[in-house]
HTML snippet that shows the backbone in 3Dmol.js (N, CA, C, O; Angstrom):
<script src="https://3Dmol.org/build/3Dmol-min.js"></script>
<div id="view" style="width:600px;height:400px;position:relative"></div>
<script>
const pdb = `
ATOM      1  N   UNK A   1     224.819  32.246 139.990  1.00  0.00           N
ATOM      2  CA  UNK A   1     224.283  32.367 138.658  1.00  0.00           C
ATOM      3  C   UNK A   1     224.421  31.017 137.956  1.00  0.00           C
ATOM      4  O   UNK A   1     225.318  30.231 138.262  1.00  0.00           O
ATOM      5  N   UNK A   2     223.521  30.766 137.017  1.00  0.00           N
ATOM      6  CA  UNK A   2     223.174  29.420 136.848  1.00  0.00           C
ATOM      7  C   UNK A   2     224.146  29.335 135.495  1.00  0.00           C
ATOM      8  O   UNK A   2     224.604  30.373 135.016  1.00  0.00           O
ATOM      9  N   UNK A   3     224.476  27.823 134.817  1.00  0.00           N
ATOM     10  CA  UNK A   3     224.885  28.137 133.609  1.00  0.00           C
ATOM     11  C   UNK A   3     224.307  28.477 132.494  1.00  0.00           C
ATOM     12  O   UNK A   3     224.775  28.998 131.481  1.00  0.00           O
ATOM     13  N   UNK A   4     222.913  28.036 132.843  1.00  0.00           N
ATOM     14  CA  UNK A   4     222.050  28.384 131.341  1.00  0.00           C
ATOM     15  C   UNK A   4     222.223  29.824 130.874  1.00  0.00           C
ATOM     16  O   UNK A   4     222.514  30.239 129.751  1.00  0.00           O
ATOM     17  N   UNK A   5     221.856  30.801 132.530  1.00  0.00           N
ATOM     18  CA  UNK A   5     221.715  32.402 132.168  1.00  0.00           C
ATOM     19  C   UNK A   5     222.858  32.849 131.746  1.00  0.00           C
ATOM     20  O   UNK A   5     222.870  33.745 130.902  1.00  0.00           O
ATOM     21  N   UNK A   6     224.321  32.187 132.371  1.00  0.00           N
ATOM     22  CA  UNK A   6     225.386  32.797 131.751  1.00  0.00           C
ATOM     23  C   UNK A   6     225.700  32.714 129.930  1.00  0.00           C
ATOM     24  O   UNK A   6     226.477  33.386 129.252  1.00  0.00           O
ATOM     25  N   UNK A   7     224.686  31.533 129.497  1.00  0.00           N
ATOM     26  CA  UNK A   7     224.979  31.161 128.449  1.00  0.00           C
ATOM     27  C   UNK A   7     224.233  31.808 127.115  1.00  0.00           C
ATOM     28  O   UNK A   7     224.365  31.633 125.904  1.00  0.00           O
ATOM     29  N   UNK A   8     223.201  32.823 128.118  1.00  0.00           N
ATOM     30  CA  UNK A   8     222.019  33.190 127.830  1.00  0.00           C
ATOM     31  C   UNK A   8     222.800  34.990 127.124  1.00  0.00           C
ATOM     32  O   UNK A   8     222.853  35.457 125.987  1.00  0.00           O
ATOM     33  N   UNK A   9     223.340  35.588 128.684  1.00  0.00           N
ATOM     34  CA  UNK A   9     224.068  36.494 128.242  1.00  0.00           C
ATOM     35  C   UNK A   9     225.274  36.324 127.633  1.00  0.00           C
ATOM     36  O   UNK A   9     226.035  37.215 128.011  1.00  0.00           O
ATOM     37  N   UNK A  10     225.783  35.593 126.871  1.00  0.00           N
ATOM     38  CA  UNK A  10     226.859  35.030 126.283  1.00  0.00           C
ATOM     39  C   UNK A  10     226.274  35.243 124.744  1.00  0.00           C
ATOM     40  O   UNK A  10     226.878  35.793 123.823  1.00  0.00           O
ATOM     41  N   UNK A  11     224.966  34.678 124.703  1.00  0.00           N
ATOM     42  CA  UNK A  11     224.364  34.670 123.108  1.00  0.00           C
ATOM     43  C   UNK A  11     223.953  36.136 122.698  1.00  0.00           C
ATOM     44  O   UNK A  11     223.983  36.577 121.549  1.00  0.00           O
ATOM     45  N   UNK A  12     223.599  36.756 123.730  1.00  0.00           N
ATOM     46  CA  UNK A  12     223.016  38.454 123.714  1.00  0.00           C
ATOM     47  C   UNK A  12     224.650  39.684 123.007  1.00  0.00           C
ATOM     48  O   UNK A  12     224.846  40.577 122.182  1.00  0.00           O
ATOM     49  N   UNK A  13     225.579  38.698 124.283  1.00  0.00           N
ATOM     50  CA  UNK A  13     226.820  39.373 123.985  1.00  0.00           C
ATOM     51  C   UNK A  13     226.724  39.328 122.375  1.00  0.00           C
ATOM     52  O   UNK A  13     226.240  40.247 121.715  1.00  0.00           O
ATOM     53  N   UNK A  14     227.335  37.944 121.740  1.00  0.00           N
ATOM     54  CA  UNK A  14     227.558  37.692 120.515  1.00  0.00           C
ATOM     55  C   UNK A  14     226.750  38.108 119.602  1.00  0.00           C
ATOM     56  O   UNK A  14     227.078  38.485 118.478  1.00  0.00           O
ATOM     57  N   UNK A  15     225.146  38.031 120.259  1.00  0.00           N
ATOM     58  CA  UNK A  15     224.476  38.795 118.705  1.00  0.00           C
ATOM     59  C   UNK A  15     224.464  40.321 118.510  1.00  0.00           C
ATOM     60  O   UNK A  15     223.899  40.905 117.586  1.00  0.00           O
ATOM     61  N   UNK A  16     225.313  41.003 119.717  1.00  0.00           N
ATOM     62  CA  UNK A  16     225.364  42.571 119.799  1.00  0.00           C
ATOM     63  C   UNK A  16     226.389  42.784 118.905  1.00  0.00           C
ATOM     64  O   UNK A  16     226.329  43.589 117.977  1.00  0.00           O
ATOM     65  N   UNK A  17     227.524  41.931 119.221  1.00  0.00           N
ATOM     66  CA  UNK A  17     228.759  41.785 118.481  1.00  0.00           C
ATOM     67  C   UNK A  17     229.035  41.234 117.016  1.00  0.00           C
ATOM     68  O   UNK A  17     230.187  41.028 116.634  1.00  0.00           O
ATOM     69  N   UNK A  18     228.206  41.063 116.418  1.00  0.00           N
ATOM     70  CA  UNK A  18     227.750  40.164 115.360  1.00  0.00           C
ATOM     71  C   UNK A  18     228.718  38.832 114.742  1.00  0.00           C
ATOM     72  O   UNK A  18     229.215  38.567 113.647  1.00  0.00           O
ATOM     73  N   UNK A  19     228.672  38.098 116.246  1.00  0.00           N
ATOM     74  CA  UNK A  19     229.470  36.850 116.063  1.00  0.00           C
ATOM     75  C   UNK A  19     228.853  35.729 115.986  1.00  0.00           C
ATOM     76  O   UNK A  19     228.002  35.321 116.776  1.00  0.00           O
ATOM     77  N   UNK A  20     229.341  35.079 114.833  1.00  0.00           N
ATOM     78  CA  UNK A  20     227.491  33.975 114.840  1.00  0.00           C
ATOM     79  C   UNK A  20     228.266  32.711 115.631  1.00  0.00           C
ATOM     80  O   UNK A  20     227.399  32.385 116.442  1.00  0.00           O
ATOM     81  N   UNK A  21     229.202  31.976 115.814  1.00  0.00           N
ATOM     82  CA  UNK A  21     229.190  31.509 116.522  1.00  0.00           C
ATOM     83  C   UNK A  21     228.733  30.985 118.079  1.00  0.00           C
ATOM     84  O   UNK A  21     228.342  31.934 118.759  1.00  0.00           O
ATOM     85  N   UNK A  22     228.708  30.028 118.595  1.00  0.00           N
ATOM     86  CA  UNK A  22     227.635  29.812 119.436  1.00  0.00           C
ATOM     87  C   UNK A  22     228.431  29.879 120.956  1.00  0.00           C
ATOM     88  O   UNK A  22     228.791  28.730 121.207  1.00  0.00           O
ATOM     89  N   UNK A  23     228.723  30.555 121.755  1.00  0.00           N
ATOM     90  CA  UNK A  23     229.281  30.927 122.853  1.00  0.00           C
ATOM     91  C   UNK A  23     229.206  30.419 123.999  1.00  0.00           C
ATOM     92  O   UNK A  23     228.067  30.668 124.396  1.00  0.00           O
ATOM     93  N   UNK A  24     229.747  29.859 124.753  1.00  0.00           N
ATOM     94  CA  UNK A  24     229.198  28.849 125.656  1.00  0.00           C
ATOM     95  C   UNK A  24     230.240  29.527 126.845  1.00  0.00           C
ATOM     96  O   UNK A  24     231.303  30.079 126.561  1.00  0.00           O
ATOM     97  N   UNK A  25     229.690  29.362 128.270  1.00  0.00           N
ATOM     98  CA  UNK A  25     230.639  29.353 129.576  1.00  0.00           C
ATOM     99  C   UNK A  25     231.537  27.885 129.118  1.00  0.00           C
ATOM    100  O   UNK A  25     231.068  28.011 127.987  1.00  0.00           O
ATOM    101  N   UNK A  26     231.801  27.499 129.081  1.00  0.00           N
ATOM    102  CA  UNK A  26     232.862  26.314 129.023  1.00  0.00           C
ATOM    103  C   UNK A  26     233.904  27.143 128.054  1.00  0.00           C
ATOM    104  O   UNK A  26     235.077  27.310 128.386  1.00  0.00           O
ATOM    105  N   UNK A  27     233.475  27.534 127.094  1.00  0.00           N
ATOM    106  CA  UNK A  27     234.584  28.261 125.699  1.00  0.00           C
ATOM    107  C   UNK A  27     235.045  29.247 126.145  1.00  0.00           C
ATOM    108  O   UNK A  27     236.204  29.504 125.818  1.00  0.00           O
ATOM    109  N   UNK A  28     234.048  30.541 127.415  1.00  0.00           N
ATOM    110  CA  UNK A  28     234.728  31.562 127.871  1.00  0.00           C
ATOM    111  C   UNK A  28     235.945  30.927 128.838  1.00  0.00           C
ATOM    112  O   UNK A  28     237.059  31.437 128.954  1.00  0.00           O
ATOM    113  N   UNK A  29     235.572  29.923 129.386  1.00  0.00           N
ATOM    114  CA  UNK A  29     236.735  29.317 130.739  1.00  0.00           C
ATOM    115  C   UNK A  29     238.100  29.157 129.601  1.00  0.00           C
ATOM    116  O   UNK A  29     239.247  29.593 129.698  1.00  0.00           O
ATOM    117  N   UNK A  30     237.554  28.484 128.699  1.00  0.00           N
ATOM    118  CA  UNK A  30     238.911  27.805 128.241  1.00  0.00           C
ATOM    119  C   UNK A  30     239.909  29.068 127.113  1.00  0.00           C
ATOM    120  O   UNK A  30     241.075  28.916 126.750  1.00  0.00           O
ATOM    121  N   UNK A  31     239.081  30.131 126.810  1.00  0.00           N
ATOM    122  CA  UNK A  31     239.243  31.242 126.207  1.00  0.00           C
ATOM    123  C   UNK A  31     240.189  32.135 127.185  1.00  0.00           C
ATOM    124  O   UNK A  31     241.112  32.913 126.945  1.00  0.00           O
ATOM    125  N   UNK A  32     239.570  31.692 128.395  1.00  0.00           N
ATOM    126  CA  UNK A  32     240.742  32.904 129.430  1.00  0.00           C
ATOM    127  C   UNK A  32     241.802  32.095 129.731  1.00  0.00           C
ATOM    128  O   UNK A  32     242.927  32.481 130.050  1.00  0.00           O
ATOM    129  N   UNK A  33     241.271  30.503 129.583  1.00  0.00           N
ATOM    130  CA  UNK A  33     243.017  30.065 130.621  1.00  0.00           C
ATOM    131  C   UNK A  33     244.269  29.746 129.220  1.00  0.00           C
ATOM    132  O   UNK A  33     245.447  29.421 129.369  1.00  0.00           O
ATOM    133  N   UNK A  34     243.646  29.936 128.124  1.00  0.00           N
ATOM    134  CA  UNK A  34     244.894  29.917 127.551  1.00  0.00           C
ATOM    135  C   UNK A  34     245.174  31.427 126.550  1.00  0.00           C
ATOM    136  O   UNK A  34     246.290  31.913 126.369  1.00  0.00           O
ATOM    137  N   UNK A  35     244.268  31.815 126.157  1.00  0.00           N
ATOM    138  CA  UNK A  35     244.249  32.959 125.828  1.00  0.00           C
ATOM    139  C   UNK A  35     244.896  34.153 126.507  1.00  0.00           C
ATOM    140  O   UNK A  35     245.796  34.819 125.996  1.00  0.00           O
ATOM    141  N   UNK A  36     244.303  34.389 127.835  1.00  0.00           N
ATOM    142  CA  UNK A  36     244.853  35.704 128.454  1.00  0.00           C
ATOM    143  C   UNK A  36     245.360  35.181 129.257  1.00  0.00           C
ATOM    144  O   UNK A  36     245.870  36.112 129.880  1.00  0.00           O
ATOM    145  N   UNK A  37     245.687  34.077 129.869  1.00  0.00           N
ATOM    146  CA  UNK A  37     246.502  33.632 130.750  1.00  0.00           C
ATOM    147  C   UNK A  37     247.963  33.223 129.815  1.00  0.00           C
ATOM    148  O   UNK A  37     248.820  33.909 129.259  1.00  0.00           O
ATOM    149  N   UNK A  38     247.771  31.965 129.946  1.00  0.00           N
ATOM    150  CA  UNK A  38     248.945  31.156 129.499  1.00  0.00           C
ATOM    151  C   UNK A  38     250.169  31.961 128.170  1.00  0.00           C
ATOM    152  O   UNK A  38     251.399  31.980 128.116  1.00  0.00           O
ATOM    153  N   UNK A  39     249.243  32.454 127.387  1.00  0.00           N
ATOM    154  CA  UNK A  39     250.012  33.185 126.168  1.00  0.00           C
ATOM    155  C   UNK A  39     250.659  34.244 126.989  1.00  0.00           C
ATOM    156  O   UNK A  39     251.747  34.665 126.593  1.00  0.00           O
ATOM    157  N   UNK A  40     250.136  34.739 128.091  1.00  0.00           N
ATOM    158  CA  UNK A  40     250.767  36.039 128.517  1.00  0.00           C
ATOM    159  C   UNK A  40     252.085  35.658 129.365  1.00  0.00           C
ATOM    160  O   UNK A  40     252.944  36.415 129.819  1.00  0.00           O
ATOM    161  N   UNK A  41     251.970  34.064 129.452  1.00  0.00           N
ATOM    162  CA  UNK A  41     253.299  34.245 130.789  1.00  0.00           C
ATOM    163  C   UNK A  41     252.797  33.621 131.740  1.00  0.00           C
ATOM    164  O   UNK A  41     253.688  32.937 132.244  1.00  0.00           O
ATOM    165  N   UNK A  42     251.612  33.455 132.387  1.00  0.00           N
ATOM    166  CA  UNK A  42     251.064  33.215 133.924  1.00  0.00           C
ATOM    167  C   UNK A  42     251.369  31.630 133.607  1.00  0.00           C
ATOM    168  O   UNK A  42     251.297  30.922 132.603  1.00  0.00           O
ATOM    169  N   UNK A  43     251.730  31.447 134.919  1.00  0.00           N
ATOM    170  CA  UNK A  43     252.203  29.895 135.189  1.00  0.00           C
ATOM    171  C   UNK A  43     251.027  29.087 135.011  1.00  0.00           C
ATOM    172  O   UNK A  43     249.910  29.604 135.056  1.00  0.00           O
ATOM    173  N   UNK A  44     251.207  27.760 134.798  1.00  0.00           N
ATOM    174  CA  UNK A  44     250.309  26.886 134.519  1.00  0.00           C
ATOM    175  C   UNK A  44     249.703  26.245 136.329  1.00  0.00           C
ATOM    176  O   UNK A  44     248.620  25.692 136.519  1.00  0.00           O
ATOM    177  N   UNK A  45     250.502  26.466 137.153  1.00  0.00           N
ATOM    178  CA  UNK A  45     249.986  26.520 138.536  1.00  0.00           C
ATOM    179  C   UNK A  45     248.673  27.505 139.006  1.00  0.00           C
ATOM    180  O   UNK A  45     247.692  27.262 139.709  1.00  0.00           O
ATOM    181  N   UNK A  46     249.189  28.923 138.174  1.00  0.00           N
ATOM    182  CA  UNK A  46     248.380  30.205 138.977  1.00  0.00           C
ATOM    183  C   UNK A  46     246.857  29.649 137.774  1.00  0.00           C
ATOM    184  O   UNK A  46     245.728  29.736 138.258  1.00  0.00           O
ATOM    185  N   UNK A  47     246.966  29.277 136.721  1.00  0.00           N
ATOM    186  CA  UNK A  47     246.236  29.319 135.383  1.00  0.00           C
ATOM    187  C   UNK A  47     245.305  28.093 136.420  1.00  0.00           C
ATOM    188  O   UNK A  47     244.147  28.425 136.674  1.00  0.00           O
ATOM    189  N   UNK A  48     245.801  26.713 137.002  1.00  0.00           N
ATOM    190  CA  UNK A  48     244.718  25.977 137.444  1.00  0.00           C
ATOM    191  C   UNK A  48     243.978  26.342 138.668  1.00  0.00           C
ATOM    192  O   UNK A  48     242.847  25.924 138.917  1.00  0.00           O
ATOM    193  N   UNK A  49     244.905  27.426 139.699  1.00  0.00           N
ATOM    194  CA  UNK A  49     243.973  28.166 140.797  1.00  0.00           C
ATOM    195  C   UNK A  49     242.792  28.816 140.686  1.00  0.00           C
ATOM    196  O   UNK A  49     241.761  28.886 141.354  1.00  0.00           O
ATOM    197  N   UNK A  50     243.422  29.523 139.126  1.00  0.00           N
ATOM    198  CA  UNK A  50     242.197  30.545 138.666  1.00  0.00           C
ATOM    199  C   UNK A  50     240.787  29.989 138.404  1.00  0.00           C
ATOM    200  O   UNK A  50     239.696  30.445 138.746  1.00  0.00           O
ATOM    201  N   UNK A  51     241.096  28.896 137.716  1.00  0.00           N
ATOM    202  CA  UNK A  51     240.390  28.048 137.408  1.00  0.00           C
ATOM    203  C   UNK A  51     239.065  26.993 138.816  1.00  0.00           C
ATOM    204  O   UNK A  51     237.882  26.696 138.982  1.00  0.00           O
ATOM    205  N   UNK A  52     239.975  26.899 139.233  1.00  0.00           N
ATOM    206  CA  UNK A  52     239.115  26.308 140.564  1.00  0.00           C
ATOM    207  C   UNK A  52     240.077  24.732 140.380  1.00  0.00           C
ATOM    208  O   UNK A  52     239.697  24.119 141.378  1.00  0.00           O
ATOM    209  N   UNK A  53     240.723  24.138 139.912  1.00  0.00           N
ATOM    210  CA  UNK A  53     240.947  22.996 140.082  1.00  0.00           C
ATOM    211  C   UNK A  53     241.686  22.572 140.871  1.00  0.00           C
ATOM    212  O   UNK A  53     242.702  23.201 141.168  1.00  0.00           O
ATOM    213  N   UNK A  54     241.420  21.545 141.356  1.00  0.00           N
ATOM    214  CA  UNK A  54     242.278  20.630 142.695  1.00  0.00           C
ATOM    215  C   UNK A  54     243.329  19.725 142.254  1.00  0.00           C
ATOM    216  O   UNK A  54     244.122  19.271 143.079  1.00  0.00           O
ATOM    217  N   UNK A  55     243.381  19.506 141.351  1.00  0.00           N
ATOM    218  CA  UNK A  55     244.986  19.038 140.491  1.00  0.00           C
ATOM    219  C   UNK A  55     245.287  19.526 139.224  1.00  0.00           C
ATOM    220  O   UNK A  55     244.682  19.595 138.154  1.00  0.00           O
ATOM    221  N   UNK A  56     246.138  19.773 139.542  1.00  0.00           N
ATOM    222  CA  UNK A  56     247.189  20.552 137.912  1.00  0.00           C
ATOM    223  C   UNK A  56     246.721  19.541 136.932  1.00  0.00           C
ATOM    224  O   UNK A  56     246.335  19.993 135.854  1.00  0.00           O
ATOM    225  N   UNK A  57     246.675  17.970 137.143  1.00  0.00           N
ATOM    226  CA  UNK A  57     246.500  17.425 136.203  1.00  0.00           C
ATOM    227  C   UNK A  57     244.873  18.106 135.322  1.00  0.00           C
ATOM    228  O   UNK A  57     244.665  18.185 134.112  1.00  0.00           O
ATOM    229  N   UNK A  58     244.368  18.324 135.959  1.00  0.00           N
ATOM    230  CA  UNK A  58     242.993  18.346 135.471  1.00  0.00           C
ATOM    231  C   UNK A  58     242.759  20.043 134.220  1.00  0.00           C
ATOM    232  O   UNK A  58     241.847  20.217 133.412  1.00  0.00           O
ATOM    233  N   UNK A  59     243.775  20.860 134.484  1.00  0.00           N
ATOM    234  CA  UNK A  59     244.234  21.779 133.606  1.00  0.00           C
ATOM    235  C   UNK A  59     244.780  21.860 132.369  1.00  0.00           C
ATOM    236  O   UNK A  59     245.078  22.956 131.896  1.00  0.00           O
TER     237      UNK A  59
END
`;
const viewer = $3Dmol.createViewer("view");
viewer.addModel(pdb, "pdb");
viewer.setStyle({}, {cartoon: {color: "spectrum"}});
viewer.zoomTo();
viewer.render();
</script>
C-alpha cells in the first residue's frame, strides 16, 4: 500500500471523526512509537524493531 492511499484513508478517518487536523502516515508512526509504546513501558529497543529501524540511533 502506497503512502499517498494510506494518507488518503487517514483524511477519511479524521473527517468521520471530526478532527480537522491534517493526518499523515509519518504522525501515525510517530503517534504509536511514543504514545502506545514508550509511555506504556516497551523498551526503546522493542519500540525501534517495531518500527523497522536498523539502528537504535535512528529512533
Amino acid at each position: 500500500m502506497s503512502n499517498q492511499k494510506l494518507n488518503s484513508y487517514l483524511k477519511e478517518i479524521a473527517d468521520q471523526c471530526g478532527i480537522k487536523k491534517n493526518l499523515t502516515f509519518h504522525m501515525a508512526r510517530h503517534t504509536f512509537a511514543t504514545t502506545v509504546t514508550l509511555s506504556n513501558g516497551v523498551p526503546i529497543e522493542t519500540v525501534s524493531k517495531l518500527l523497522g529501524h536498523t539502528k537504535l540511533a535512528t529512533t
